[in-house]
C-alpha angles and dihedrals in degrees: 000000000000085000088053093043092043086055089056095047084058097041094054098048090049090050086052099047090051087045081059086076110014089083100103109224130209118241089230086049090057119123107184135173130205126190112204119192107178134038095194117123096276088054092048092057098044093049092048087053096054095039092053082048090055094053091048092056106033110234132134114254119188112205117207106188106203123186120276115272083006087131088164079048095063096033092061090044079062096039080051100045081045092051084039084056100222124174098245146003128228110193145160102226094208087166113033111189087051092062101053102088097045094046091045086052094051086050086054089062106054090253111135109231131205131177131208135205100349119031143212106224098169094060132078094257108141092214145040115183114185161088108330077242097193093044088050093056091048088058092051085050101054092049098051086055088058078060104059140066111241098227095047123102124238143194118206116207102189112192124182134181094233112008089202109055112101102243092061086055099056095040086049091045087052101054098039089057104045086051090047092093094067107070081198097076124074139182107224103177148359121214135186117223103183089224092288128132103200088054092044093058096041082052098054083053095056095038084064086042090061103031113030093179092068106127099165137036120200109197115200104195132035105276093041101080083033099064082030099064089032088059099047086044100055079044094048092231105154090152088079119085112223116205121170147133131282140025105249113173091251101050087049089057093047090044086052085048089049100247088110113052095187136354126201094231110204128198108238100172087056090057104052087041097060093038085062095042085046092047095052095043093051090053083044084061095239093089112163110281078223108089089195123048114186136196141213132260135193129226102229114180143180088266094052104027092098088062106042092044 
């Protein structure tokens, strides 16, 4: 009999979880938050792209714009649209492990959750829409290899905005292992630039301070190849090869000038696009099977930038 009554017990919180989203919303019905960290060009585009989604739909999207690296910032926007109970949250996880509990939470409370850009896999979120960030990385990889000579020696500076957020670590675990098959190169340091271009550049300073041998520098987030090439520039280093993420406008111009030899271009509209499109069929109640939607990149460099800008 207590096996029998325990049964039911299970049976029934699993029938109301799932109540939680089987509820069929209206586009027009539709409450969503979105908790924007960052206004740099990237951001710009994403954002354009969900808000264009938004208008195509018709639903209701309010943006919280938190400071930039203000992780318990953007944990209390979520705490609020939770206490606000909306439909659905849109975020940028910078910090995963700092995100589980109040995403769980959110869960808890029926609300669909999907995160952007850098993810929070740990957690209960139903979505993550974004860069294949390890694969990313591989294809940076492989093409640094097609710029260097195999019996040279080189010396790998990796900088990251946060070292810690999960997408810098796949996009680091992916280059590292696609370059992996060449002994000659060899990753001499990691540094953490906080998103920020002035201490980007001071870094790559001291970096050649400390290691005078660097020859190449691989930026995992937007500033880093930015106050990379700014600094080799101001040096006159052009021996060093400069790889990162993202086409701002400035890092296009110093990649047109040589200082950056390649650049991962993402497609930020896309992404917001699709995390709106995934947020309103999920609340539709024929979300994607699939819990992580990546998107493309393209590999831009120094040889094919004036004809992609």
């Amino acid at each position: 009999m207590k096996k029998i009554l325990a049964l039911i017990v299970a049976l029934t919180l699993v029938l109301s979880m799932g109540m939680a989203f089987a509820e069929t919303l209206a586009p027009e019905d539709m409450d969503i938050a979105y908790i924007c960290t960052s206004t740099n060009d990237y951001w710009t585009t994403l954002n354009q792209g969900l808000n264009d989604a938004a208008e195509a739909a018709g639903i209701n999207v309010q943006t919280s714009l938190v400071e930039e690296n203000d992780i318990a910032g953007a944990v209390a926007a979520c705490d609020a649209a939770i206490g606000q109970g909306v439909d659905g949250i849109i975020i940028c996880c910078g910090d995963p492990a700092a995100f589980i509990e109040v995403l769980n939470s959110a869960v808890e409370e029926g609300i669909m959750v999907v995160t952007v850009d850098q993810d929070a896999p740990d957690s209960n979120r139903q979505y993550f829409v974004g860069t294949s960030n390890y694969g990313a990385g591989q294809q940076m990889g492989e093409y640094f290899l097609s710029c260097v000579d195999e019996d040279e020696e080189i010396y790998v500076a990796i900088f990251a905005g946060t070292i810690t957020a999960n997408n810098a670590v796949e996009r680091m675990e992916g280059f590292e292992d696609a370059v992996s098959v060449n002994e000659n190169i060899h990753i001499v340091t990691y540094e953490q630039v906080n998103n920020d271009v002035q201490i980007t550049l001071d870094k790559t300073y001291a970096v050649f301070n400390a290691y005078p041998e660097v020859n190449a520098i691989y930026g995992v987030f937007a500033y880093d190849p930015l106050g990379a090439a700014m600094a080799c520039k101001e040096l006159g280093r052009d021996d060093v090869i400069v790889l990162g993420f993202d086409d701002l406008a400035d890092s296009i111009e110093l990649m047109k000038e040589g200082w950056i030899e390649a650049l991962a271009v993402q497609q930020p509209y896309e992404i917001g696009k699709t995390a709106v499109e995934t947020m309103v069929a999920a609340l539709q109640g024929n979300g994607p099977e699939e819990g992580v939607i990546g998107t493309s990149i393209k590999i831009v460099t120094k040889d094919t930038v004036n004809e992609e800008y």
